[in-house]
C-alpha positions in Angstrom: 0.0 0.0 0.0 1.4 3.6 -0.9 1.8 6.4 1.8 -0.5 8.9 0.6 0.6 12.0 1.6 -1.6 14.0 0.0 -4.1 16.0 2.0 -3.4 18.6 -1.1 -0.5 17.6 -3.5 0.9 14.6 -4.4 4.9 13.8 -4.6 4.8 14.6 -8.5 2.8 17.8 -8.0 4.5 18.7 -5.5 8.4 18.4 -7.5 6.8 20.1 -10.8 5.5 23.3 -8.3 8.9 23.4 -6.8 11.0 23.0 -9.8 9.0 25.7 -12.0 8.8 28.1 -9.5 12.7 27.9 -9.4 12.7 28.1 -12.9 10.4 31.0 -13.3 12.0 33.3 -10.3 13.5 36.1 -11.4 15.7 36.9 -8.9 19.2 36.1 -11.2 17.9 39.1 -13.6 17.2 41.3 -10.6 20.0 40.7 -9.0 22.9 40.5 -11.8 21.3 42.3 -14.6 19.0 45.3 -12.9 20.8 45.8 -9.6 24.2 46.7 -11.0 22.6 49.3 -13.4 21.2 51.5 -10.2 23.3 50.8 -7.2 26.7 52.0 -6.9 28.5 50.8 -3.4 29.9 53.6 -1.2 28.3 56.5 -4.2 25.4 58.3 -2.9 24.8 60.6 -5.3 26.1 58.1 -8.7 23.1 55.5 -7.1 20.3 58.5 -6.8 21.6 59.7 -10.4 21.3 56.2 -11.8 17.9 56.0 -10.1 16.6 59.1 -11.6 17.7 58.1 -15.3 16.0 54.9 -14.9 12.7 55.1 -13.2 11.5 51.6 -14.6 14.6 49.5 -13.9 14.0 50.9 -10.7 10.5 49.5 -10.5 11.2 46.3 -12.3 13.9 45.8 -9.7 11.4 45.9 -7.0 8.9 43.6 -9.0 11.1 41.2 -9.7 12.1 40.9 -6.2 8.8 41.0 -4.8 7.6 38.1 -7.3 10.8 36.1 -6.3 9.6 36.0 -2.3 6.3 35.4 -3.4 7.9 32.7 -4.6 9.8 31.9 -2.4 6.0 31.4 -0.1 5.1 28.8 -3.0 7.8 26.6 -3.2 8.0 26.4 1.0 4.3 25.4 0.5 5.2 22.6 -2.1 8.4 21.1 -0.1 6.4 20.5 2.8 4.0 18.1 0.8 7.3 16.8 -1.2 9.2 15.9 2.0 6.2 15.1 4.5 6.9 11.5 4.0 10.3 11.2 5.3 9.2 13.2 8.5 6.1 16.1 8.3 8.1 17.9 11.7 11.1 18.2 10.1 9.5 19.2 7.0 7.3 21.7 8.4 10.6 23.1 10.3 12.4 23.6 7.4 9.4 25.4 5.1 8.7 27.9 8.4 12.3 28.6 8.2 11.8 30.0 4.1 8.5 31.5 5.2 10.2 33.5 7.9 13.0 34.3 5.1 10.3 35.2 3.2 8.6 37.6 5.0 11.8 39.1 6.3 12.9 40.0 2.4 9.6 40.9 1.9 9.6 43.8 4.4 12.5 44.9 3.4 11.8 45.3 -0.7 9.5 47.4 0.2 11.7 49.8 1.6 12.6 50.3 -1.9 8.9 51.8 -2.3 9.7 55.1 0.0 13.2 55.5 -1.4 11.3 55.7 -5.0 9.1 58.6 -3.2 11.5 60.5 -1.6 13.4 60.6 -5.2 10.1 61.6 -6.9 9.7 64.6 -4.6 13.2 65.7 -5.2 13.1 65.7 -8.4 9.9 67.3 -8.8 11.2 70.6 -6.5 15.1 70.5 -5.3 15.3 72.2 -1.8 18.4 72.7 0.4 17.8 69.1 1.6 18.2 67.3 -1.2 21.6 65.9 0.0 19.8 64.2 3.1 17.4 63.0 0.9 19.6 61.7 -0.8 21.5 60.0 1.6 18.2 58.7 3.0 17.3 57.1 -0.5 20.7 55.4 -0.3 20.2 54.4 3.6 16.7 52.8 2.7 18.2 51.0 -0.4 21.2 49.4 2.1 18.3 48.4 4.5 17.2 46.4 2.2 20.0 44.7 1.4 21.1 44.0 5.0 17.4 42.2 5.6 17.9 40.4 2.3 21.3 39.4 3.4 20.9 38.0 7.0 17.1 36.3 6.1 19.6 34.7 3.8 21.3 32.8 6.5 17.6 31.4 7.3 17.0 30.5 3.5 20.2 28.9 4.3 19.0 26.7 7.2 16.6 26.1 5.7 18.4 24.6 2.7 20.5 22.4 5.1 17.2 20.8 6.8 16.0 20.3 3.2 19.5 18.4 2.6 18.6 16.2 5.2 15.2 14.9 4.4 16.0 14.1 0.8 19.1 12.0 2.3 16.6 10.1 4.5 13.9 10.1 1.3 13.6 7.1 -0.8 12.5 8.4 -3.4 15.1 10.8 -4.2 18.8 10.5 -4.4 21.4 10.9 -1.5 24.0 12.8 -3.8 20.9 15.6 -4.4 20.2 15.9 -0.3 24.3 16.1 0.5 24.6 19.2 -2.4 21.8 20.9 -1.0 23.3 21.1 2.5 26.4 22.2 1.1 24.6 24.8 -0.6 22.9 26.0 2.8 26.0 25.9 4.6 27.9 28.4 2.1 24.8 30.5 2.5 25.1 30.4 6.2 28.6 31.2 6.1 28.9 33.6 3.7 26.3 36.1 4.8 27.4 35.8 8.7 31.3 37.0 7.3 30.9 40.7 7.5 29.9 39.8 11.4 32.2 37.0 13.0 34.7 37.0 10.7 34.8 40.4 8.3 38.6 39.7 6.9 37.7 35.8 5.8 38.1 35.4 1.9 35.3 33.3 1.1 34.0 34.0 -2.5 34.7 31.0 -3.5 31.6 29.7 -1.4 29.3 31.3 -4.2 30.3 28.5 -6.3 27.4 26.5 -4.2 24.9 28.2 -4.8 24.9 25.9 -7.5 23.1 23.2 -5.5 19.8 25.1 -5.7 20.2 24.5 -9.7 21.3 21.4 -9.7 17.6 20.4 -7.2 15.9 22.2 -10.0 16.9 20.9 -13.3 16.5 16.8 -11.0 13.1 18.0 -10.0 12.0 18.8 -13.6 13.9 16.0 -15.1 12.6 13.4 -12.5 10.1 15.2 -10.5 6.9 13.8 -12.9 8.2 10.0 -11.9 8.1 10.6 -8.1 5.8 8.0 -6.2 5.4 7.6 -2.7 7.1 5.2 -0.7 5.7 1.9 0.3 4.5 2.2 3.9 5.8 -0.5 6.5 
């Protein structure tokens, strides 16, 4: 007899949501290919310039942020029915942890909103402030960022806990669950580096990241195949 998880979504469902949403998120176009056009580190007034000449990279930064964590809410919702079988605590544990991540990144893209504001209103009537304004349209942008950085160490948790159920599934391989721990761990260590250890050379860690691709392309390859296990 099969377990039945599947209260909403079975094992194949489940995979296919996962590994689209993956696919679909834009956050690789927001974050290489819009970001660098607006933000300039340590440049106040080159980042509020660039903002001002580009009003709808701007915006389609934030959208494709805000659609990435709404995401991000989806494929927590999935991964709980996906790993369920191999233990519904653990599972629910580690979808809570991307739904706090979530929410966290969340809040803090829409910081970007008021920075957007504050640049409309200087631009529509310059005042002797415009300098602070400035500098808090750059502050607001770097708030964001610093959410979206340490939430990352829970996406990166989260990742680890997802390692571990897939090594304990038996329905998916070992190799997958061991590459996506690794992945969580780099994001773990790599966004706690400007705290505990600021003078660490670690970019080479981003090279993990790839694990989240790797679970993706598995899911869509092998994802529509998925059965449950046989129960005990």
């Amino acid at each position: 007899m099969l377990a039945n998880t599947n209260a909403g979504l079975t094992l194949r469902q489940a995979a296919l949501i996962v590994g689209f949403a993956y696919l679909l998120n834009p956050v690789s176009y927001a974050e290489f290919g819009l970001w660098p056009k607006l933000f300039v580190a340590g440049n106040v007034g080159q980042t509020v310039a660039d903002i001002s000449a580009n009003h709808a990279v701007f915006l389609g930064v934030f959208f494709a942020f805000f659609i990435n964590f709404i995401e991000d809410i989806v494929i927590a919702w999935a991964l709980y029915f996906l790993l369920a079988p191999v233990n519904k605590a653990l599972s629910l544990l580690a979808s809570l942890f991307q739904l706090v991540y979530a929410s966290v990144c969340i809040t803090g893209v829409f910081n970007m909103l008021p920075a957007y504001r504050l640049l409309i209103g200087t631009e529509l009537g310059a005042s002797a402030s415009s300098n602070l304004l400035h500098e808090q349209i750059y502050l607001l942008l770097r708030w964001f960022r610093y959410d979206y950085s340490m939430a990352l160490v829970l996406f990166g948790i989260h990742l680890v806990l997802v390692g571990a159920l897939v090594v304990r599934s038996r329905y998916m391989p070992v190799w997958l669950g061991v590459v996506l721990a690794i992945d969580g761990l780099g994001w773990v260590i790599g966004m706690l580096q400007p705290y505990l250890y600021p003078h660490a050379q670690l970019d080479w860690l981003q090279v993990t990241a790839i694990g989240e691709f790797i679970f993706m392309g598995w899911l869509l390859v092998a994802g529509w195949r998925l059965k449950a296990p046989e129960s005990a």
